[in-house]
VOLO-609238 format. One record per residue: x, y, z negated of N, C-alpha, C, O in turn. Coordinates in steps of 0.1 Angstrom, whole numbers, plus 5000, padded with zeros to 4 digits. Layout:
BEGIN
XYZXYZXYZXYZ/...
REM end
This chain:
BEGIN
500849885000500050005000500950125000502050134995/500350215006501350345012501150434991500350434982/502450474994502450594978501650754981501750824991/500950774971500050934972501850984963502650934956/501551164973502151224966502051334965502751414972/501051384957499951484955500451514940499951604933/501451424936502051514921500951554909501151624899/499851484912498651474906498551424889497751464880/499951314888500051204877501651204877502551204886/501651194867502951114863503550994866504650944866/502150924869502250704868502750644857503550554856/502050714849502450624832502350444836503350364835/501050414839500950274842501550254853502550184854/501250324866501750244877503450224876504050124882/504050304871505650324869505750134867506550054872/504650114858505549994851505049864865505649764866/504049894871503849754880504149854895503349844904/505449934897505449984913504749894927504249934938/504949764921504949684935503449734939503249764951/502249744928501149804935500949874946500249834955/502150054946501650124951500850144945500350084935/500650294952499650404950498750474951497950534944/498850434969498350494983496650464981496450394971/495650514987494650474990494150334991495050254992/493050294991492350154990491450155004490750255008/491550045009490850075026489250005020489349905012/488350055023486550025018486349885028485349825023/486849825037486649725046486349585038485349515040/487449565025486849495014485449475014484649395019/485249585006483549595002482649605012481449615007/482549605026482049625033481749515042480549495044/482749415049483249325056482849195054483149135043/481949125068480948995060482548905062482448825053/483348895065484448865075485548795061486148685058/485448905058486448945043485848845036486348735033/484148895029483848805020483948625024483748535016/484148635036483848445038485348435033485448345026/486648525036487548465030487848485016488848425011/486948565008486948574996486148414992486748344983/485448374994484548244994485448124994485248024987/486448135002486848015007488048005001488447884999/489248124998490548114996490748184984491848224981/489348204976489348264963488348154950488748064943/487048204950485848084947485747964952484747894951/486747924958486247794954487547714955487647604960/488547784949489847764944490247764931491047694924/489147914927489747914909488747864904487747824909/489347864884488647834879487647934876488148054876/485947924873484947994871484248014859483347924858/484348084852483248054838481648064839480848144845/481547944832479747934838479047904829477947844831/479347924820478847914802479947924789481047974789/479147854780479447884767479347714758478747644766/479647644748479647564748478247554738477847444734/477647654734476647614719475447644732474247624727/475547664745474247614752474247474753473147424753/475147424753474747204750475847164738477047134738/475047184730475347144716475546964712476546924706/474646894717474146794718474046674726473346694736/474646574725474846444740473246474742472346474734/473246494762472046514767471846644771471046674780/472446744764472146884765472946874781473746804787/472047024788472447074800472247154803471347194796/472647244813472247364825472647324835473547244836/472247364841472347384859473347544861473347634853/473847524871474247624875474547644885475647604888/473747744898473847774910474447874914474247994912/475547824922476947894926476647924939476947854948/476148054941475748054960476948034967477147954976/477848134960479348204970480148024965481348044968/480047914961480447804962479547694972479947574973/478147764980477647644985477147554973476347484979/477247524962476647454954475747474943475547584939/475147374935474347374924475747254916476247144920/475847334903476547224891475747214880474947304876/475847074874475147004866475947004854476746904855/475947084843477247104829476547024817475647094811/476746914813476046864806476946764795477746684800/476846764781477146734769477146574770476146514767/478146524775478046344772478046264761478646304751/477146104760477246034749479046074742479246064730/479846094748481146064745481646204737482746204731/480846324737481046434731481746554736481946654730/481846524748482846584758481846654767480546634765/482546744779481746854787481646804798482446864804/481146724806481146684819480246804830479446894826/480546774843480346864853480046764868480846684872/478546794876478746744888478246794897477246874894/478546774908477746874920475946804917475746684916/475246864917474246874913472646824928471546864931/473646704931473346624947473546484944474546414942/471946434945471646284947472746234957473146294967/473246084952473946034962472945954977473445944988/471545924973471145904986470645994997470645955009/470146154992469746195008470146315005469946405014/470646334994471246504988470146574982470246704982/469546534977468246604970468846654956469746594950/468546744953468746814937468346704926467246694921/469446634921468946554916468246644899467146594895/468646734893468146844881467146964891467547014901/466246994885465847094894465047194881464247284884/465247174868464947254858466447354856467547314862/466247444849467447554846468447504833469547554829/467547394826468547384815467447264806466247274807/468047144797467247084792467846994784469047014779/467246884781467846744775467446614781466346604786/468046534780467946404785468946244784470046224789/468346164780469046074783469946064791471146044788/469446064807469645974822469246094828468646174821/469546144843469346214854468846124857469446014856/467446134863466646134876466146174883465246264880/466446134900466246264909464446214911463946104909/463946324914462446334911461746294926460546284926/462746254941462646254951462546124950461346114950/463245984949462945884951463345804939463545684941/463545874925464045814908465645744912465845644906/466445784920467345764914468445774903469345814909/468645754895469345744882470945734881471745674888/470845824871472245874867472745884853471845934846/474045844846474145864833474245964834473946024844/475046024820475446144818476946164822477446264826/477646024820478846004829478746044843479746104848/477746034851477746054862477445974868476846004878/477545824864477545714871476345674875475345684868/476145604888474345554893474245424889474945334893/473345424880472545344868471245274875470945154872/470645344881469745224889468745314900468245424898/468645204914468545214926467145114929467344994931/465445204927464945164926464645064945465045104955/464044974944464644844952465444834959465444814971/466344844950468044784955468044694962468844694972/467544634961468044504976467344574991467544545003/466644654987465744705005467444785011467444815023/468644815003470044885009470444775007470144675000/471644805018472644715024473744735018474444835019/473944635010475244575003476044684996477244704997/475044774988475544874981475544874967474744834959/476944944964478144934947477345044943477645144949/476345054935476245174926477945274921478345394922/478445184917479845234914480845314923481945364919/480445304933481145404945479745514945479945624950/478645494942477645664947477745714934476545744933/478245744922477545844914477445984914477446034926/477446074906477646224909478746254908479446214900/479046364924480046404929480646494914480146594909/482046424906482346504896483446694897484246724906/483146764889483546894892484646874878484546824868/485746954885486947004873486047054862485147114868/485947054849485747104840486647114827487247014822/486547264819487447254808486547344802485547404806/487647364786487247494780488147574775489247524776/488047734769488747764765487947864756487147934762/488247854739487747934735486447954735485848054732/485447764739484247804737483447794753482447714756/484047884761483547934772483847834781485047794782/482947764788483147664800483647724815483147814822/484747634819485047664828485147574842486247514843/484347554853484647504866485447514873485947624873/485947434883486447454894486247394905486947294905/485647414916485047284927486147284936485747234947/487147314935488347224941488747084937489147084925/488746974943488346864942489346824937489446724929/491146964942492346944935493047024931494147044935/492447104920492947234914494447234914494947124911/495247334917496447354920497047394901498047354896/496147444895496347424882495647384871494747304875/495647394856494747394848494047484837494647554829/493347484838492647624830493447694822493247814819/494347624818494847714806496247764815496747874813/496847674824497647724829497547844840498547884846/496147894843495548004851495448044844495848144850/495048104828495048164825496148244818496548354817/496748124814498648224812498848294796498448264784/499448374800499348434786498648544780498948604770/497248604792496448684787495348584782494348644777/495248454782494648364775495048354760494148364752/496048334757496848304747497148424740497948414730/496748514742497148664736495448674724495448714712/494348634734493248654725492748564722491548554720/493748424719492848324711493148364699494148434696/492348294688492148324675491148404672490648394661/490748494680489448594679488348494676488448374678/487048574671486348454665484748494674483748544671/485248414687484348394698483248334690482148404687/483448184686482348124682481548154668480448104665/482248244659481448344653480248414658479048404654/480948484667480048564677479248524684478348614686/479048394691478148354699477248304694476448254702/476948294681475848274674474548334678473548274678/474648464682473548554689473848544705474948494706/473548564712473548574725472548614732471548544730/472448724741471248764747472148804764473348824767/470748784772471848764786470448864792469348874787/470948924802470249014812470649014826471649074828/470048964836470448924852469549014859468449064857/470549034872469749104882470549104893471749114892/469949094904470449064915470249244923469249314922/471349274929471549404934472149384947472449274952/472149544952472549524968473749614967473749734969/474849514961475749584962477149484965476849364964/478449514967479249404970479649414957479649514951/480149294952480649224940481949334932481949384921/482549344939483849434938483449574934484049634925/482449624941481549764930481349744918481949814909/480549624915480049604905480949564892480749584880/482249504899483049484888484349604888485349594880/484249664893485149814896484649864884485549904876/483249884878482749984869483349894857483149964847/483749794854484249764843485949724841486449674831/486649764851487649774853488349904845489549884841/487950004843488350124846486950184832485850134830/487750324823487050374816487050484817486950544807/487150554830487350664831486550734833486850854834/485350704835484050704838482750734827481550764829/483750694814482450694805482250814799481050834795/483450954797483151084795482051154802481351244798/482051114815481251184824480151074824479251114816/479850924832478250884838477650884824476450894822/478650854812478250764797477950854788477550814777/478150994790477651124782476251164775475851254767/475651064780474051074774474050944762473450954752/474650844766474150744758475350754748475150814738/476850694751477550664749479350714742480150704733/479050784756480650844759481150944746482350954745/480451014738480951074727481650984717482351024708/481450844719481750794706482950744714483550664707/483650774726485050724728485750854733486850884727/485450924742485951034747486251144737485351124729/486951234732487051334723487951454728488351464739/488151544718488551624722489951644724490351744731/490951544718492451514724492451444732493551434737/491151364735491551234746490251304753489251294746/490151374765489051354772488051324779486851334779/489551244787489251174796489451024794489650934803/489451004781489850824778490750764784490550664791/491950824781492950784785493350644774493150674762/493650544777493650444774495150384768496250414770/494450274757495950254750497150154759498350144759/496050094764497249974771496449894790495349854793/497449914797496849854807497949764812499149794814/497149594813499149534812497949424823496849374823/499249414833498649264836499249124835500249104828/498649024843498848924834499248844845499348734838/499548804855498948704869498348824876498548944879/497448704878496048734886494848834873493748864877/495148864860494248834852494849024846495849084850/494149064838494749204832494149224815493349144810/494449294811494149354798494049504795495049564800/493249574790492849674785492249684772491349614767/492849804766492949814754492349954751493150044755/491449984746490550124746490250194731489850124722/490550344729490650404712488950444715488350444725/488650484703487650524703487850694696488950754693/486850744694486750874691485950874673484750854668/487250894669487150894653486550974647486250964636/486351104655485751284648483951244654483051324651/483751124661482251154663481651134658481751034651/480451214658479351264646478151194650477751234661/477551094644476450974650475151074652475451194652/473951054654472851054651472550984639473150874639/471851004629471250934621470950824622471550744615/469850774630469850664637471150584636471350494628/472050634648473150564656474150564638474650454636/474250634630474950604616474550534609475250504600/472950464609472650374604472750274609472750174601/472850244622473150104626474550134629474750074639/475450194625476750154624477050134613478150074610/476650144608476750124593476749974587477549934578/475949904593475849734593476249674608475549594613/477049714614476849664623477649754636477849874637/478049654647478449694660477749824664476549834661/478349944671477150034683478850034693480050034690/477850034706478550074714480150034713481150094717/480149924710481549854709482549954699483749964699/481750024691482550094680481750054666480550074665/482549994657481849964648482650094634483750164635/481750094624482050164614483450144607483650044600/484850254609486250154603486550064608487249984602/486250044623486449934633488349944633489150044635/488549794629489749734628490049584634489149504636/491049564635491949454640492149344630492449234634/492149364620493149294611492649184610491449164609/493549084612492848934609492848834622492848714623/492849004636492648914648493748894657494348994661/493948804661495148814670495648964675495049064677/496648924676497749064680497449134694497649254696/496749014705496649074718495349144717495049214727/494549144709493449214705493449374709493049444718/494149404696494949554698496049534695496449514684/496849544711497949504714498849604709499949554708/498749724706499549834704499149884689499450004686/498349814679498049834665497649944662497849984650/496750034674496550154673495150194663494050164666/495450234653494950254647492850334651491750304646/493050394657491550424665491450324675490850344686/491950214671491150084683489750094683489250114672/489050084693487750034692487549864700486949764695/488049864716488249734720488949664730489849714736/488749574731489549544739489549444754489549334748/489549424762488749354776490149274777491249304774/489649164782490049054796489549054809488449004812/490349104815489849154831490249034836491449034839/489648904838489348794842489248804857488248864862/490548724869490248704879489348584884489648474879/488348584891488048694902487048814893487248944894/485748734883484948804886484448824872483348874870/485248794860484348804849485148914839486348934840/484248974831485049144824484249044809483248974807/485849084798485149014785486049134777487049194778/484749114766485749264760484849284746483749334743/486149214738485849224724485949314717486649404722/485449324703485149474695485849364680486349254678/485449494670485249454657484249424653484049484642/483049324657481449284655481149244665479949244663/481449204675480449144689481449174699482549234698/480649104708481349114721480149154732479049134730/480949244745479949254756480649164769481949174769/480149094778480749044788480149064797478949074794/480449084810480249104824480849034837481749064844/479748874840479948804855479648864867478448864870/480348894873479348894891479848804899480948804903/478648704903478348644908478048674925476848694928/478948674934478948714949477648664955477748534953/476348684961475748654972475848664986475548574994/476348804990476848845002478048955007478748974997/478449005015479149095014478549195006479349265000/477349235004476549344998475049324992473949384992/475849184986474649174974475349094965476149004969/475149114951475549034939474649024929473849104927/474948894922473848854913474748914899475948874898/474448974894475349074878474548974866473348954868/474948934857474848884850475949004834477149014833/474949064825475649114815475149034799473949024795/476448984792475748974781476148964767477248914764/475249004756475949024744475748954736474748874736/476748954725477248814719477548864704478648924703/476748854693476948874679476948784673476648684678/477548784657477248714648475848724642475248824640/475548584637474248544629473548694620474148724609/472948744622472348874610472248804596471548704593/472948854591472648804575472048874567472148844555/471248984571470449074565469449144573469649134585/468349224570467349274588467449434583466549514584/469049454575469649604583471049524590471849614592/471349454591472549374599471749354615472149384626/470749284610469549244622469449394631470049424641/468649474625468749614630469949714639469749804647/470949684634471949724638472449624653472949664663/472149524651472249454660471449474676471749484687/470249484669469349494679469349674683469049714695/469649744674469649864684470949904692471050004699/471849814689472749844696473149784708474049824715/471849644711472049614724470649714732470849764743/469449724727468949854731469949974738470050024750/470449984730471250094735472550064752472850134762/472849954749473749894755472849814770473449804780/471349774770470849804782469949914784469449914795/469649994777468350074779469850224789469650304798/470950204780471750334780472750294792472450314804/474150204787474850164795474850124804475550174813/473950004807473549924816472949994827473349974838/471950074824471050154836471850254842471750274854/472650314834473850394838474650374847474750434858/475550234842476450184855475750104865476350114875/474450024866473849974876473150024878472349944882/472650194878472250284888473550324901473450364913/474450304894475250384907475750254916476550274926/475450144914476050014924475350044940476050074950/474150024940473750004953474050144960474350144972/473950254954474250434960475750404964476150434975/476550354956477850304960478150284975478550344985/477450144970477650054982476950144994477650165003/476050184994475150235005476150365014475950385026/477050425008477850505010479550465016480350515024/479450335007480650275014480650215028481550215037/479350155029479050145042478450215057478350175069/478250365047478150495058478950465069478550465081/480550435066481650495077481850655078482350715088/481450725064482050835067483250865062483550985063/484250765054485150715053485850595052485150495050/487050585051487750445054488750395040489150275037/488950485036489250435022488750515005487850595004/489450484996489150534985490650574976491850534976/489750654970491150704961490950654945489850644939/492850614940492750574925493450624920494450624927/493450704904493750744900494850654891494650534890/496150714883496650584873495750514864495850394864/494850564857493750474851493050354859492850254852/492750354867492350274878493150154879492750074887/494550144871495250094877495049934885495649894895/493649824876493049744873492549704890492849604897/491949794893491049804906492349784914492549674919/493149864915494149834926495049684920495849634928/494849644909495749494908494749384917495149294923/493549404916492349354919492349314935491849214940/492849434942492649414955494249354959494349284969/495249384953496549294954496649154950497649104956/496149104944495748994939495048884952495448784957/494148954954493348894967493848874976493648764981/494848984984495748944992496548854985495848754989/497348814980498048744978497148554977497748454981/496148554974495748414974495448424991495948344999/494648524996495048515011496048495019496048465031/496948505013498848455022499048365014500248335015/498448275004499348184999499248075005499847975003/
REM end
């Protein structure tokens, strides 16, 4: 990428990863059905994908379904007699029918509802109602086509490469290893999820969580007071480091802000706005707040390709997008507390995800499809990033590179 030299920045971050570049970002990405097939093909359905949580199948028999458009497939993530996480393409071995066609459930056995063929939870085909009318067929060669699966930290992870070039933990590296010990499965005791499918390319959608530079100005109504301030503006940020393919950000919050009443009472028990009351680190791993800054508020895993995770002192908020086309994505946002042990704990809880979709959410997925709709004008060919940004531009270097590998 060509270097700006508009003397604009210093390049605090980019100084430290030059190879970026500086230059402009060409919009053809986000635009181009061309691009997305090779985003499809030499990206999704290469890496690994997180596609749950492990306290959705608690239980041998427990399951969900999971429909992966930008993979061509439906997976079947389901809790075996054996205690372990199994995964299968989610296709009868006789005529390819769906053998699950509910969103999530319990069961013994898979049976496809098309002609009752049967499946353990292993995977394996268990019985082929009149088996002798087929010809000289091993149940033991058809069962469900099996999918890479692991975990980390809780969070389930796929991969429909039949021969993953790594292993979960080794794709994730050491921005994996930086935030374990954080107490995920504390947190996921609550979970609340909000989906919506938009007309926007994937890479918009996850641009807005890349980058916080944004929240003085779009997040000024709901939000943005409680990080932006008057030495730090423009949220200039404690840490931006990458990892691989994968990045980390580390964000202060604004210590002189003066709540509303309201917003002081549920901070008071409880998370707002990923700033909680005396919001501290201590206790949590070091990659948390990586720089021990004392006005920490939180901290994100910029997860390649497509998922933004980004823990606090009380909860977590996370953000998937899910590709459907060059210019449509399925967004999935969702929050993740601990158990309320009191209903002013409860309260605090609940008004702070109020806040977090009635405020945030409408905020940043108001401007996706206006985005996109503009990127696809052609009244320009690229875009401009500032050092804060730095994330977005790792994002689109990244991609090239699994494209030449």
């Amino acid at each position: 990428m060509p270097t700006q030299t508009n003397g604009a920045t210093d390049g605090k971050w980019h100084a430290r990863y030059p190879e970026l570049g500086t230059g402009p970002v060409p919009i053809e990405p986000y635009i181009s059905p061309e691009y997305f097939e090779k985003e499809r093909e030499y990206i999704f359905r290469k890496v690994w994908l997180n596609v749950g949580r492990v306290e959705q199948i608690p239980e041998p028999g427990d399951y969900f379904v999971k429909d992966l458009a930008v993979c061509r497939t439906s997976i079947i993530i389901v809790r075996g007699h054996d205690g372990r996480v199994h995964a299968f393409h989610n296709m009868c071995s006789h005529r390819g029918n769906p053998v699950v066609w509910n969103a999530k459930g319990a069961c013994k056995m898979f049976t496809c509802r098309y002609h009752s063929w049967t499946y353990g939870l292993d995977g394996a085909l268990r019985h082929i109602p009149d088996e002798k009318n087929f010809y000289g067929i091993k149940k033991d060669a058809y069962g469900l086509t099996p999918v890479a699966v692991d975990t980390w930290e809780g969070f389930i992870f796929i991969n429909v490469d039949p021969r993953p070039k790594e292993t979960l933990r080794e794709y994730l590296g050491a921005v994996g290893e930086s935030f374990e010990g954080y107490p995920f499965a504390e947190m996921a005791t609550g979970c609340s999820t909000w989906e919506i499918d938009v007309n926007a390319n994937w890479k918009v959608c996850k641009d807005a969580f890349q980058e916080v530079y944004h929240i003085f100005s779009l997040h000024h109504k709901s939000t943005g007071a409680a990080f932006a301030s008057t030495s730090n503006p423009y949220l200039n940020v404690h840490e931006l480091a990458l990892f691989g393919p994968h990045a980390r950000i580390s964000v202060p919050a604004n210590l002189d802000w003066t709540p509303t009443p309201v917003e002081a009472l549920a901070r008071r028990y409880g998370m707002l706005a990923l700033q909680k009351q005396g919001s501290s680190s201590q206790g949590m791993p070091a990659g948390v707040n990586p720089t021990g800054s004392p006005d920490w508020s939180f901290s994100g895993l910029i997860y390649f390709p497509n998922m933004c995770l980004f823990v606090a002192d009380g909860g977590i908020i996370m953000h998937t997008m899910w590709p459907l086309s060059e210019n449509r994505t399925h967004w999935e946002a969702r929050t993740y507390f601990p158990k309320a042990k009191t209903l002013a704990h409860k309260f605090s809880q609940e008004y702070s995800r109020a806040t977090f979709v009635d405020g945030v959410l409408v905020e940043d997925g108001g401007t996706f499809e206006k985005t996109q709709s503009m990127l696809a004008s052609g009244a320009k060919k690229h875009v401009i990033l500032g050092d804060e940004e730095l994330l977005i531009r790792h994002h689109h270097k990244v991609t090239e590179q699994f494209f030449n590998a």
